[in-house]
C-alpha positions in Angstrom: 8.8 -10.8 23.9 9.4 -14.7 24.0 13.0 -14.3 23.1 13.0 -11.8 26.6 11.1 -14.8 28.4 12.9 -17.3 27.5 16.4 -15.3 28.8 14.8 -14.5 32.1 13.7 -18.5 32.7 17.1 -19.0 31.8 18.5 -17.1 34.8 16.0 -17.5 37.4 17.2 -21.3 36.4 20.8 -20.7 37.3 20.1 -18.6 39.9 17.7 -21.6 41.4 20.2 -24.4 40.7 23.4 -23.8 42.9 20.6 -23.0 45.9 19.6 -26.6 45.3 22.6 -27.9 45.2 23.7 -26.3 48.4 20.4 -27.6 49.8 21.1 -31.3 48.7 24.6 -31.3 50.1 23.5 -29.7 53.3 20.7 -32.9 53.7 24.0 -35.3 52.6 25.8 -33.4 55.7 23.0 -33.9 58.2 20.5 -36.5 57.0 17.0 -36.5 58.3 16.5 -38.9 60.9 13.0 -41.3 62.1 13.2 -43.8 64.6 17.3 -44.0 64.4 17.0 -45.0 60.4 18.0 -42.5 57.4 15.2 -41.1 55.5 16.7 -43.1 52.3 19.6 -44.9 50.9 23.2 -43.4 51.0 23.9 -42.7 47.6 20.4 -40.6 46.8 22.2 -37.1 47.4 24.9 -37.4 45.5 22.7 -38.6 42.0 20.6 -35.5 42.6 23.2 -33.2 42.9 24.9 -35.2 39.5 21.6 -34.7 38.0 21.0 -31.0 38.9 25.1 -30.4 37.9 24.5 -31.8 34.3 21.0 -29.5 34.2 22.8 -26.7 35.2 25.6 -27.7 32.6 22.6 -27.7 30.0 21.3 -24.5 30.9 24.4 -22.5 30.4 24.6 -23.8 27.1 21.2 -23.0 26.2 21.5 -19.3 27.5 24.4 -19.3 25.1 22.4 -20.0 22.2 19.8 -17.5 22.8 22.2 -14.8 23.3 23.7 -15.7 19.8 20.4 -15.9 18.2 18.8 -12.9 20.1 18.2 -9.6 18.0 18.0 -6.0 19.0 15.0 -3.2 18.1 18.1 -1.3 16.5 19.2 -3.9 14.0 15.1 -4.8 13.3 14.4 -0.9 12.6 18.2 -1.1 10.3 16.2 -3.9 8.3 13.4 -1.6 8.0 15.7 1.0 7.0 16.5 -0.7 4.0 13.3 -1.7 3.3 12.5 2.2 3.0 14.8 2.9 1.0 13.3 0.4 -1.6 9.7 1.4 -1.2 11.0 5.2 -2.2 12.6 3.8 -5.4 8.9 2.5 -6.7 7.6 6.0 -5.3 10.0 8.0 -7.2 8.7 5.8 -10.1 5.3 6.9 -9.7 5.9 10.6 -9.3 7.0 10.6 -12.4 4.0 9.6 -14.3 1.7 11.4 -11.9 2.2 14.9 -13.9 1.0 13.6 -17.0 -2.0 11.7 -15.3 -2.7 15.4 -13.7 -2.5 16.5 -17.3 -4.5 14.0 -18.8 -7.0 14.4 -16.5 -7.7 18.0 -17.1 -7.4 17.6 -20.6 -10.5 14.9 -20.2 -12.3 17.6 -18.4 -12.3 20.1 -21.0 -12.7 17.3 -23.5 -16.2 16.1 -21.6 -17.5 19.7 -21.2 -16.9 20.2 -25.2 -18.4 17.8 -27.1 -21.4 18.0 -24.1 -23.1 19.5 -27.5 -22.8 16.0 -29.5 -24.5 14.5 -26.4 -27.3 16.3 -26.8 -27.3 16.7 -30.9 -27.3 12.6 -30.5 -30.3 13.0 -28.1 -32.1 15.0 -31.1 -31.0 12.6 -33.9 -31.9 9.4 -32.4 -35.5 10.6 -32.1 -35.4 10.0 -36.1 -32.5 7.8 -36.5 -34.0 4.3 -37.0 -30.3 2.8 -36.2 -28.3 4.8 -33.9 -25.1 3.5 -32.3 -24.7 5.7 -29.8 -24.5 4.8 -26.1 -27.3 6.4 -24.3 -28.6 7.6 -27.1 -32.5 9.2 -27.0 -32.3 9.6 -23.0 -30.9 13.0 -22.7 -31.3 12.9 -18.5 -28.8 10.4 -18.6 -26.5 12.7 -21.2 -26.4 15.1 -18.2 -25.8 13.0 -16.1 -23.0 11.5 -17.9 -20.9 14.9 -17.9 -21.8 15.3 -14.9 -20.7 12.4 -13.1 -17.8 12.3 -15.4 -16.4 16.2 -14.3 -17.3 15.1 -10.4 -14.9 12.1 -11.4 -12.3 13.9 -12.9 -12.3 16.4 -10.0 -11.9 13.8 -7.8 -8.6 12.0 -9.7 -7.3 15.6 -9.4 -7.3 16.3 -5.9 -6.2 12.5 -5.1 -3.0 13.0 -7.6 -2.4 16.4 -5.9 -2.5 15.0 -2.4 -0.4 12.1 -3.1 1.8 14.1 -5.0 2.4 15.9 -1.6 2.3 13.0 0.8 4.9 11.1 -1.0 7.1 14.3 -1.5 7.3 13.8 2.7 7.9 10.1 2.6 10.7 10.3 0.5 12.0 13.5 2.1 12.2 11.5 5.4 13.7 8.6 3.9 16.6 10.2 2.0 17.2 11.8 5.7 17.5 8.2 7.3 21.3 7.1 7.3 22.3 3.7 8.5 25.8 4.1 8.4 25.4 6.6 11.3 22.8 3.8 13.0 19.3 3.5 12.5 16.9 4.8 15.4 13.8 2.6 15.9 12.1 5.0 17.3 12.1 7.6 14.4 11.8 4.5 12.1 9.1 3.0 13.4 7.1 6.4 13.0 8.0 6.7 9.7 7.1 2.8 8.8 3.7 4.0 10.2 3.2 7.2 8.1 4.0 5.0 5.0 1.3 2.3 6.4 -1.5 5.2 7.3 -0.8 7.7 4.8 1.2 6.8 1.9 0.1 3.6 1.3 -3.8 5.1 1.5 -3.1 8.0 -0.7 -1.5 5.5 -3.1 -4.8 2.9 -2.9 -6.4 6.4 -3.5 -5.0 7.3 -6.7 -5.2 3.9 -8.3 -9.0 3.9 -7.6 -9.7 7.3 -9.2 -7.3 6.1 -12.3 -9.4 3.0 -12.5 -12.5 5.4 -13.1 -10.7 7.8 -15.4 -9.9 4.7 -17.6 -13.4 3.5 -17.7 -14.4 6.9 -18.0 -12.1 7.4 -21.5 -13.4 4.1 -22.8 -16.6 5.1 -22.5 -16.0 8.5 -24.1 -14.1 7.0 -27.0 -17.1 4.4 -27.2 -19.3 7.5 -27.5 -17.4 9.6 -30.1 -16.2 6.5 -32.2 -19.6 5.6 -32.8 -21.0 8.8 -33.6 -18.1 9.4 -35.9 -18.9 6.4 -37.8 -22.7 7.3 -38.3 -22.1 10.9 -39.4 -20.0 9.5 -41.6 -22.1 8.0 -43.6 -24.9 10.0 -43.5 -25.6 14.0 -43.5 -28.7 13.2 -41.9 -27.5 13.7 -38.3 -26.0 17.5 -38.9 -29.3 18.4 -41.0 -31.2 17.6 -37.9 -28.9 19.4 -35.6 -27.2 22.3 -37.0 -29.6 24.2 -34.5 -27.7 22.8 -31.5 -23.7 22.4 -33.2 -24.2 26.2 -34.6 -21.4 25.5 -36.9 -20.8 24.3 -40.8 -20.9 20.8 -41.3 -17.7 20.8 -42.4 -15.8 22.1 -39.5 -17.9 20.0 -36.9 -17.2 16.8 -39.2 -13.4 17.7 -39.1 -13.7 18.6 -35.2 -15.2 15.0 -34.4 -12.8 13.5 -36.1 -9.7 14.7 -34.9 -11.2 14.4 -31.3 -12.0 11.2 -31.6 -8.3 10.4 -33.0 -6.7 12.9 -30.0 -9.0 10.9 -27.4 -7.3 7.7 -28.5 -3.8 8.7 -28.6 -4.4 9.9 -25.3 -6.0 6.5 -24.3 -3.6 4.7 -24.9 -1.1 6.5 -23.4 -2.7 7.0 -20.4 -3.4 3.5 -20.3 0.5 2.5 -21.1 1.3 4.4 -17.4 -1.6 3.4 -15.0 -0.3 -0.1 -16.1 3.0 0.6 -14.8 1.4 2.2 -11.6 -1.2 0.1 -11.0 2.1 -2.7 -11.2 4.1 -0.5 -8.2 0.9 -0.3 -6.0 0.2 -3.6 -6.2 4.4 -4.5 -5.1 4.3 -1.9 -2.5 1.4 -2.9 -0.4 3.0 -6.2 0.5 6.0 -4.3 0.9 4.4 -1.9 3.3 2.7 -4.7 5.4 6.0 -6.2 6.1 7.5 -3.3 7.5 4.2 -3.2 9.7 5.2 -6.9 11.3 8.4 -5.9 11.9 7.7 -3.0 13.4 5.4 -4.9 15.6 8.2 -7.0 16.5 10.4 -3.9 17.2 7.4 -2.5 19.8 6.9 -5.8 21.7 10.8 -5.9 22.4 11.4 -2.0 23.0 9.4 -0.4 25.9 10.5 3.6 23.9 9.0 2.5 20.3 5.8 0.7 22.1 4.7 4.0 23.8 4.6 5.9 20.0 1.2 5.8 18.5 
């Protein structure tokens, strides 16, 4: 909008300047006259019509220079264009690691819900256990609530991935449709720099939030179950006590706890190995995104057709 300004000062200027000079030269033609003496000395016209020559001189080759410098909406939105196309690299990154987040996800659900039973077995032991390493062990409300708030949480990462999965299915669908060899259109660019602002970049922030919980939700798990693997084994104490509640043999339970807790760790830290690499694109994408925002901004102030899109 300055750049605009500053070309329209430019011409009113040399629109303004020859009407000057034809004003000056008409007072050098018939000077004003009081009392039979010249308003001023002889020479006064022809400096101001030097000076307003050399202005006008000046002017010219400051219009110049703004019309070499001056961009267009068109090549902004082609800068954005590329910028896309960069953005849906990192995105096709994440995709790929979204399926096995999904997975691991509902594998943590069903790994919760099963060993619910050693929750509340540890609820029963540590009212005899003098030394019980358990976290929350002896308060079996907050055992409940534990699996609770853990299958809430895991519902929640699943729907996020699942939306995302969608939303960023239509960003780079619209992207791979741009082509700036045939010209880039700033209107249909600046609506998609928006979608990737509103929606992708929200569904993104989304997912990395509900990854952060899933990770502090598997460390407390492992927490859980390496601690109570530990203590039953080293003591037969804790299946005497609660072979009312496991309903199985000792041996099978001991075996099941074990490889669950080994399983849960494998997992771990593979889960943990891709939300780094996420976590790493979200946090290069956003500034990325933002950009695309300020130029976009720029292309709106400059182009009357993109300023009216929402």
């Amino acid at each position: 909008m300055h750049l605009r300004t500053a070309l329209a000062a430019s011409f009113l200027a040399l629109t303004l300047v020859p009407a000057l000079v034809q004003a000056d030269e008409t007072q050098v033609a018939a000077p004003a006259v009081q009392g039979g003496e010249p308003a001023g000395p002889a020479g006064q016209p022809e400096q101001a019509i030097a000076a307003l020559t050399r202005e006008n001189a000046l002017l010219l080759e400051k219009l110049k220079a703004l019309e070499a410098c001056s961009i267009t909406s068109t090549e902004l939105a082609t800068r954005n264009v590329a910028h896309l196309k960069l953005i849906a690299t990192d995105v096709r990154a994440q995709r790929q690691g979204l399926a096995d987040f999904e997975g691991y996800v509902k594998w943590m659900s069903g790994h919760v819900a099963g060993y619910n039973k050693y929750l509340a077995a540890g609820s029963v032991a540590a009212r005899f256990a003098k030394v019980l390493p358990i976290p929350y062990a002896g308060q079996a409300s907050l055992f409940t609530k534990f699996v609770s708030d853990a299958a809430v949480s895991l519902g929640a990462a699943s729907v996020s991935i699942n939306k995302y999965l969608a939303t960023s299915q239509q960003f780079l669908t619209r992207v791979d449709a741009l082509d700036p060899a045939k010209g880039a259109h700033p209107q249909e660019v600046s609506a998609l720099v928006r979608f990737a602002d509103q929606d992708l970049l929200k569904g993104m922030q989304e997912v990395q939030e509900r990854l952060v919980t899933t990770s502090q939700l598997t460390t407390s798990s492992l927490s859980f179950l390496e601690s109570l693997n530990h203590y039953v084994g080293s003591t037969d104490e804790y299946w005497a006590k609660t072979k009312s509640l496991l309903k199985s043999d000792d041996k099978a339970e001991k075996s099941f706890l074990s490889e669950s807790t080994t399983a849960l760790r494998n997992k771990a830290q593979g889960f943990n190995g891709k939300f780094i690499l996420f976590d790493a694109t979200v946090k290069k994408t956003t500034p990325q995104i933002k950009s695309l925002v300020a130029y976009d901004d720029l292309i709106r102030d400059i182009d009357p057709r993109v300023a009216k899109l929402k």
